[in-house]
C-alpha positions as a Markdown table, in Angstrom:
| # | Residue | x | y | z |
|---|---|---|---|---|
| 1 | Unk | 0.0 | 0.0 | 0.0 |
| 2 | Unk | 2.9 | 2.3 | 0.9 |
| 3 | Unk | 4.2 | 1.7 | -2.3 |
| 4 | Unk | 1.3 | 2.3 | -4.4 |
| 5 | Unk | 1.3 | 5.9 | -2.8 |
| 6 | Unk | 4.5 | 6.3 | -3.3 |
| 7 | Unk | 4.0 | 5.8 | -7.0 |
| 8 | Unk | 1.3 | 8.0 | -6.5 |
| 9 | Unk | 3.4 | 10.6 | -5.0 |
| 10 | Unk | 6.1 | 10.7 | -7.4 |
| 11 | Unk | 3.9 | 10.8 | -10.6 |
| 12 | Unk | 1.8 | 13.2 | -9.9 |
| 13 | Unk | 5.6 | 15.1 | -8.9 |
| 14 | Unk | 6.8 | 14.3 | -12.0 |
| 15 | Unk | 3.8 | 16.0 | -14.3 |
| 16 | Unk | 3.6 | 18.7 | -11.9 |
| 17 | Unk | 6.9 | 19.5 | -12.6 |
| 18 | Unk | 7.1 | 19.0 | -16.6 |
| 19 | Unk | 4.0 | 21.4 | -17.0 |
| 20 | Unk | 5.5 | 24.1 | -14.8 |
| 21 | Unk | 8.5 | 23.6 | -17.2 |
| 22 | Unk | 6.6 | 23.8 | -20.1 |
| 23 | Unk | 4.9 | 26.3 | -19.3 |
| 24 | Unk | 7.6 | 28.8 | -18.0 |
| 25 | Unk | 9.5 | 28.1 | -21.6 |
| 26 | Unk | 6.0 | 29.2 | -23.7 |
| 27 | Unk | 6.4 | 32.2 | -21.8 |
| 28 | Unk | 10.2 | 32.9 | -22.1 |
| 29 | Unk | 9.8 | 32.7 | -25.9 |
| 30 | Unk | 6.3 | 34.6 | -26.3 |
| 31 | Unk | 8.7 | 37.1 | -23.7 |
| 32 | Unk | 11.8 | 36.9 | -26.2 |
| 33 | Unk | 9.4 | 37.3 | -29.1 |
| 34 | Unk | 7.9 | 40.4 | -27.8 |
| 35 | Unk | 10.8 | 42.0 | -27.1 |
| 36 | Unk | 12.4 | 41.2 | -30.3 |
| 37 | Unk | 8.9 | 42.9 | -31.9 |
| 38 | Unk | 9.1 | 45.3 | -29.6 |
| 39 | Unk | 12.6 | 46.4 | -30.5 |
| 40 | Unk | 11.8 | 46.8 | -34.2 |
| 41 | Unk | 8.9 | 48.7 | -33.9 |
| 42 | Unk | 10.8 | 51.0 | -31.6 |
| 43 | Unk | 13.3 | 51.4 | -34.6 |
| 44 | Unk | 11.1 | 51.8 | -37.1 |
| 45 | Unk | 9.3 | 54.3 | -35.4 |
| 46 | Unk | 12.5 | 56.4 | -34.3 |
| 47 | Unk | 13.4 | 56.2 | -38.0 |
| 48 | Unk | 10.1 | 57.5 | -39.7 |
| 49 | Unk | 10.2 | 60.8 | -41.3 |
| 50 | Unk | 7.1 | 60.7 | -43.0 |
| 51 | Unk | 4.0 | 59.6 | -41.3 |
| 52 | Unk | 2.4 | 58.0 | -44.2 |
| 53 | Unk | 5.3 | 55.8 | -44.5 |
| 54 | Unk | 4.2 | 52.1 | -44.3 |
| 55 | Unk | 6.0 | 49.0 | -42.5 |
| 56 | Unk | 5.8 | 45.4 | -43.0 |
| 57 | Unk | 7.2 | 42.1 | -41.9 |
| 58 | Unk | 9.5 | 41.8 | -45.5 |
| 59 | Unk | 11.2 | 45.3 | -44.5 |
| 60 | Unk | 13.1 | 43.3 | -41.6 |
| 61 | Unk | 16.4 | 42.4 | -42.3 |
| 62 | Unk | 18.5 | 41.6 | -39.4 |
| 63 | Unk | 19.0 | 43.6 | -36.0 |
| 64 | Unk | 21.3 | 46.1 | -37.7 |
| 65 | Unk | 19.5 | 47.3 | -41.0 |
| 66 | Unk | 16.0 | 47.8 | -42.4 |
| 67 | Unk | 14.5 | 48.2 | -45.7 |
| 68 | Unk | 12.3 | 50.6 | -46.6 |
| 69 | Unk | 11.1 | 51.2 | -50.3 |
| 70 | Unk | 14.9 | 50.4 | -51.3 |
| 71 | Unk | 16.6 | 51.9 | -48.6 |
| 72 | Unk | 18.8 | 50.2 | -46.7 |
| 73 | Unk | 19.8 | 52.2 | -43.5 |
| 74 | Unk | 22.2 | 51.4 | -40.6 |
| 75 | Unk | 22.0 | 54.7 | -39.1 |
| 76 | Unk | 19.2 | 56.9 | -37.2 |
| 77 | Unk | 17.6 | 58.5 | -40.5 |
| 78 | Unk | 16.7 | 57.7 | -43.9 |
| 79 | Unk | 18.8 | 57.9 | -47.0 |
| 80 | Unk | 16.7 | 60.4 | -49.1 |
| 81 | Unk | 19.3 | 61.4 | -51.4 |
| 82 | Unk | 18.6 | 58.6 | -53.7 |
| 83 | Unk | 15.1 | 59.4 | -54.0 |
| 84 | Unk | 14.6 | 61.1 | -57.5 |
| 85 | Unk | 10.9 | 61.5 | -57.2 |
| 86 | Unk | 11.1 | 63.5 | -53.7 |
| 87 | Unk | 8.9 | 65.9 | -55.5 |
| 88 | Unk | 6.0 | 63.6 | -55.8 |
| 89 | Unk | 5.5 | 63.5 | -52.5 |
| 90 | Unk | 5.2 | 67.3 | -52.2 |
| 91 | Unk | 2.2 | 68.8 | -52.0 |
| 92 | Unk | 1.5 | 72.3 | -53.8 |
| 93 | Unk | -0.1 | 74.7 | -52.5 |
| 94 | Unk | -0.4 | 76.8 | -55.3 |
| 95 | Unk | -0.1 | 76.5 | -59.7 |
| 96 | Unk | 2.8 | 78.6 | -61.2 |
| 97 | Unk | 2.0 | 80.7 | -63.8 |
| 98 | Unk | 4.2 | 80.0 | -67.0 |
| 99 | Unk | 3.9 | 81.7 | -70.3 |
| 100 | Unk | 5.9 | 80.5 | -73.5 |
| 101 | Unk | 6.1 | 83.0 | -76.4 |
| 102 | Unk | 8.3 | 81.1 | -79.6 |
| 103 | Unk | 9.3 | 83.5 | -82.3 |
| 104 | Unk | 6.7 | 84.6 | -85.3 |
| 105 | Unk | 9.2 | 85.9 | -87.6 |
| 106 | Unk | 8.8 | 83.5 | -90.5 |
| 107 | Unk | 10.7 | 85.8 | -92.9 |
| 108 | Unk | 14.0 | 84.9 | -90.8 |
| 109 | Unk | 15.3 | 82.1 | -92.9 |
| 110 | Unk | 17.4 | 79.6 | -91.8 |
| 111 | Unk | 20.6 | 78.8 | -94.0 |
| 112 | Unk | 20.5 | 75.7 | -96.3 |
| 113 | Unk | 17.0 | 76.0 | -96.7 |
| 114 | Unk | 16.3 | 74.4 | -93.3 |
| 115 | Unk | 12.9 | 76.5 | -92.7 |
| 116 | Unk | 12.3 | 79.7 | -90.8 |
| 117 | Unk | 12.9 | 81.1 | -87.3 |
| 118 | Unk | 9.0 | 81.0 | -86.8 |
| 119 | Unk | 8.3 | 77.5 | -87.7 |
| 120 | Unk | 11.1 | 76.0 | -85.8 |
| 121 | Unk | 10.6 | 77.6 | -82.7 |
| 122 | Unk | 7.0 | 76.6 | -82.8 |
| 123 | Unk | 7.8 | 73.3 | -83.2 |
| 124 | Unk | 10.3 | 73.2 | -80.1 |
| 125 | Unk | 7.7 | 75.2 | -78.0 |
| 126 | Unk | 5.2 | 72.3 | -79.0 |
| 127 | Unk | 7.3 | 69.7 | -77.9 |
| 128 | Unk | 7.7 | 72.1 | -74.6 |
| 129 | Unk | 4.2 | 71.7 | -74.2 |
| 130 | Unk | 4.0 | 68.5 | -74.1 |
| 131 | Unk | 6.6 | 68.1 | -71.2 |
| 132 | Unk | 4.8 | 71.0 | -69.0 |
| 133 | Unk | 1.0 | 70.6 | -69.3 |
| 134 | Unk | 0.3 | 68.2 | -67.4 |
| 135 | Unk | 2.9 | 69.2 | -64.6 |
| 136 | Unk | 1.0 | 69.6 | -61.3 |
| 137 | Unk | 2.5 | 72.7 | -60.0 |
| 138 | Unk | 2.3 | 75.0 | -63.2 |
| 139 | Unk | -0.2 | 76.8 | -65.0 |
| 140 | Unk | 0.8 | 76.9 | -68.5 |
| 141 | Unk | -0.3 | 79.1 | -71.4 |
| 142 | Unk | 1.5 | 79.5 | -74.7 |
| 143 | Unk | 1.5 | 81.1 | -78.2 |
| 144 | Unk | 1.1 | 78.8 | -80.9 |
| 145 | Unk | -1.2 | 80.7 | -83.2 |
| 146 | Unk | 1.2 | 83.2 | -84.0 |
| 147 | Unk | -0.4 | 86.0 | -82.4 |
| 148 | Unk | 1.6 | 89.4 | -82.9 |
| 149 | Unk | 4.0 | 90.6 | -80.5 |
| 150 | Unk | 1.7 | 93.1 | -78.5 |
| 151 | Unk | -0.7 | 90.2 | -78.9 |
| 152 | Unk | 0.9 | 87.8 | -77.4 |
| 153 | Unk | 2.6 | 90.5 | -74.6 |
| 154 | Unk | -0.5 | 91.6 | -73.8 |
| 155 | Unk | -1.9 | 87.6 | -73.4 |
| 156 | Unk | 0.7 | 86.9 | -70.7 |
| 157 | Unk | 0.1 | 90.3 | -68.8 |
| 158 | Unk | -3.5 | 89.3 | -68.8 |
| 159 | Unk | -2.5 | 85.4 | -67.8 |
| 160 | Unk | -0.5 | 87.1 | -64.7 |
| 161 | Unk | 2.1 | 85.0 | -65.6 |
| 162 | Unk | 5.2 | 84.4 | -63.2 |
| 163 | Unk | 7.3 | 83.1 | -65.8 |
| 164 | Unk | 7.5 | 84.9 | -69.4 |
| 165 | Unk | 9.4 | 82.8 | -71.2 |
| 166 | Unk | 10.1 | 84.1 | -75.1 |
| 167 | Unk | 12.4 | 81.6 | -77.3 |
| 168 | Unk | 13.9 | 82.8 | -80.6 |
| 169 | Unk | 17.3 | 82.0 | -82.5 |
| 170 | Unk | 19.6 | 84.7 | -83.6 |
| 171 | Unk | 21.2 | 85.7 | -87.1 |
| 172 | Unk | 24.0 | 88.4 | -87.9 |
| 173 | Unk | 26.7 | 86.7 | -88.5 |
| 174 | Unk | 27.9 | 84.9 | -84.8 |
| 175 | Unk | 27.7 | 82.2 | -83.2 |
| 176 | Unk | 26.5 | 80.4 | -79.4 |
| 177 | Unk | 23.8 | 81.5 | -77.5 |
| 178 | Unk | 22.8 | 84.3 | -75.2 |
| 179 | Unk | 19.6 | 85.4 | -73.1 |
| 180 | Unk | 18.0 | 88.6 | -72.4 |
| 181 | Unk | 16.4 | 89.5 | -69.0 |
| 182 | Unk | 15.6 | 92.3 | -67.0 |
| 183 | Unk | 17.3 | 93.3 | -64.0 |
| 184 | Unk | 15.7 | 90.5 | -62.1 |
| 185 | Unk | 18.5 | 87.5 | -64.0 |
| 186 | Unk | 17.8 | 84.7 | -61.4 |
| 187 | Unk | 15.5 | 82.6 | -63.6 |
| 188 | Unk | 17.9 | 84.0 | -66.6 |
| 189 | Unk | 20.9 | 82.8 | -65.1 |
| 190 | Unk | 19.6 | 79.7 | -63.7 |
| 191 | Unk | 18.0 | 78.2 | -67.2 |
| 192 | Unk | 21.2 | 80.0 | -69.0 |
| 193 | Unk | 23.5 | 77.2 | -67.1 |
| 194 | Unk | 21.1 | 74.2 | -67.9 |
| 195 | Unk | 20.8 | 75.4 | -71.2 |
| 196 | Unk | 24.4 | 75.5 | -72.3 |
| 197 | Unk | 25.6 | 72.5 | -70.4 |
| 198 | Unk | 23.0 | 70.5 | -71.9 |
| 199 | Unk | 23.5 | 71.6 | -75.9 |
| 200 | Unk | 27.5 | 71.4 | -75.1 |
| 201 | Unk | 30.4 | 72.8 | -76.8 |
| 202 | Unk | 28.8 | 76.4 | -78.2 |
| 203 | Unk | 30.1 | 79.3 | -77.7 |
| 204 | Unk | 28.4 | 81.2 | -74.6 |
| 205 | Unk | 27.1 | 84.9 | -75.4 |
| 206 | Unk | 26.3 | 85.4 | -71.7 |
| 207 | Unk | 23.2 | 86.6 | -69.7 |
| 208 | Unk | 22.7 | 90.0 | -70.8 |
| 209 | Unk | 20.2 | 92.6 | -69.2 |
| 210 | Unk | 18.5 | 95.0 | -71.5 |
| 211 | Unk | 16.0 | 97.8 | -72.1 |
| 212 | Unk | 15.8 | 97.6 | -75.8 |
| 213 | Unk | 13.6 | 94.9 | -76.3 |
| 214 | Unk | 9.8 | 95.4 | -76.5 |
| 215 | Unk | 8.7 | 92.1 | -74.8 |
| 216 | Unk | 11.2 | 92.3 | -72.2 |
| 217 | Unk | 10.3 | 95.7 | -71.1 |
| 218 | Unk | 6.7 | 95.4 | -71.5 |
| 219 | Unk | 6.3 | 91.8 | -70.3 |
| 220 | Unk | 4.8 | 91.9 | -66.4 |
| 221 | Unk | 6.2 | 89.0 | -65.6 |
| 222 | Unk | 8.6 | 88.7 | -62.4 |
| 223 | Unk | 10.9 | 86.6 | -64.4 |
| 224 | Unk | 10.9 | 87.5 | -67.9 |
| 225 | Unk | 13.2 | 86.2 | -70.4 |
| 226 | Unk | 14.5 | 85.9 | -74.3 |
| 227 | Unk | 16.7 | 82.9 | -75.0 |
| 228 | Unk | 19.0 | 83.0 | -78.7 |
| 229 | Unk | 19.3 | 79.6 | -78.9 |
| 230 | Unk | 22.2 | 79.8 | -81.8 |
| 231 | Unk | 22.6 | 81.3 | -85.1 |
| 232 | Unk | 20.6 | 80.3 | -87.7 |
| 233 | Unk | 22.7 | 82.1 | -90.3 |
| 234 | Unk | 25.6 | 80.1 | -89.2 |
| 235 | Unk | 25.3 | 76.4 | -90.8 |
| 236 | Unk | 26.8 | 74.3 | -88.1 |
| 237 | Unk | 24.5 | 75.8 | -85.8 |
| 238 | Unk | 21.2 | 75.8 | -87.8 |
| 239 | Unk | 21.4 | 72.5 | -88.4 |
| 240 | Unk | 22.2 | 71.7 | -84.9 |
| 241 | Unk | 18.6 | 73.3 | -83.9 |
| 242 | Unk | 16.2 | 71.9 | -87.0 |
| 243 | Unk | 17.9 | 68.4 | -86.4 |
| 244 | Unk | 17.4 | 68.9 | -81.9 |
| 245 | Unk | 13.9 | 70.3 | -81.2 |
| 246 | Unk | 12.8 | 68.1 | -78.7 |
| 247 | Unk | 16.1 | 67.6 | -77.1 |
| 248 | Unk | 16.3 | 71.4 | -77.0 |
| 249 | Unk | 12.6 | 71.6 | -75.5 |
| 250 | Unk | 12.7 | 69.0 | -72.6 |
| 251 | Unk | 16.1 | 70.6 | -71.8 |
| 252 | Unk | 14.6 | 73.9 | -71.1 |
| 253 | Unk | 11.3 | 72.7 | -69.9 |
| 254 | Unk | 13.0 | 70.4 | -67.3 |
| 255 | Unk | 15.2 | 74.0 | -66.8 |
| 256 | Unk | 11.5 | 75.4 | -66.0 |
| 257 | Unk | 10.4 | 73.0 | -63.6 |
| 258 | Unk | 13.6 | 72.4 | -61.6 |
| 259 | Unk | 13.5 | 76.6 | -61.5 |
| 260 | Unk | 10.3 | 76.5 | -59.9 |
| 261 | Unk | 10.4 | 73.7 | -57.9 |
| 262 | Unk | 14.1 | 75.5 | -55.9 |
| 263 | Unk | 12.7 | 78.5 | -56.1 |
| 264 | Unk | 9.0 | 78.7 | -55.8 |
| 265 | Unk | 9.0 | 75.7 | -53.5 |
| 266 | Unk | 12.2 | 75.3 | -51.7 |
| 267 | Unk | 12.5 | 71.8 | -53.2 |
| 268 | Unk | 16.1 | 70.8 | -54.5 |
């Protein structure tokens, strides 16, 4: 009989003592486990900039880097120098105003028979167009029926437009490029530079302020501008333009936008 409670005994010891094991493990690892969750929420959250930024179980890595849409980070903040399409994410508060005014003058012919000044800058201000309508930040408005020069002045003054931008190409016997402004040459000197370093090796004429010029000086714009792409009475150069036009355009409409976007919206 002794025995038999002995037995008993020491069973009821022995499962007593396995559950209590078993039981104190389930909770060291849900323990572990929340810790380890813990600990990377805790890092995610100290890393967010944006609070529309999204986490999920795939951005976990190992205990010393994340991933988050690409970026890997080891540090305390994230690597937004690699984002080209920070603008995206911006919102605008308010449409900028642009005007583009191409050259009428269709009796300016181009050497080698390659068409008129008219024509082709209507055709690079089309392809302009294209690249800046549907921009969400910018208003656009443009001459491409030719309208007169007070015409078309007297359009943008009306439009309010922030940006006056008038495109023409030059004759007389040069050669390279140069733009006319008024004494405000910010926007003149800033789509100068992308200008020239994108057409490369022509000679640069310089930003040059003026009061001889009827659309600069009766333009209301705050930044106003004439750009002489080249000379159209010089061969090399002529061509250059009639064989570039939307190279040339998305050139100076990505000048445009990257103007606004520094200056307008503190966004470089």
């Amino acid at each position: 009989m002794k025995k038999f409670h002995l037995i008993i005994f020491l069973t009821s010891f022995i499962t007593l003592m396995f559950s209590s094991y078993s039981s104190a493990k389930k909770n060291s690892v849900l323990s572990a486990n929340q810790n380890v969750s813990d600990s990377v929420i805790n890092r995610f959250v100290g890393n967010i900039l944006f609070p529309t930024t999204l986490i999920n179980e795939n951005s976990i890595l190992d205990n010393n880097s994340v991933s988050m849409e690409g970026h890997l980070s080891g540090s305390s903040e994230i690597d937004l120098s690699k984002d080209t399409n920070l603008s995206s994410n911006f919102i605008f508060d308010k449409k900028i105003k642009v005007y583009l005014n191409p050259s009428v003058q269709i009796k300016n012919l181009y050497v080698n028979n390659l068409g008129n000044e008219g024509k082709n800058m209507n055709d690079i201000v089309e392809f302009m167009v294209d690249d800046l309508c549907n921009v969400d930040y910018i208003d656009l408005k443009y001459n491409l029926r030719y309208l007169s020069l007070s015409e078309s002045i007297s359009e943008s003054n009306k439009f309010d437009a922030d940006i006056h931008f008038a495109l023409h190409s030059n004759a007389g016997g040069g050669n390279g490029s140069e733009i006319y402004t008024s004494k405000n040459s910010d926007f003149a000197n800033y789509i100068y530079d992308k200008y020239t370093k994108g057409i490369g090796n022509y000679e640069k004429r310089g930003v040059k302020t003026t009061s001889n010029l009827y659309e600069i000086n009766n333009s209301k714009a705050e930044n106003r501008v004439l750009l002489e792409l080249l000379f159209h009475d010089n061969a090399k150069e002529a061509q250059y333009i009639v064989d570039n036009k939307k190279y040339i355009a998305n050139v100076l409409a990505e000048g445009i936008k990257d103007y606004i976007k520094e200056f307008y919206f503190n966004i470089y």
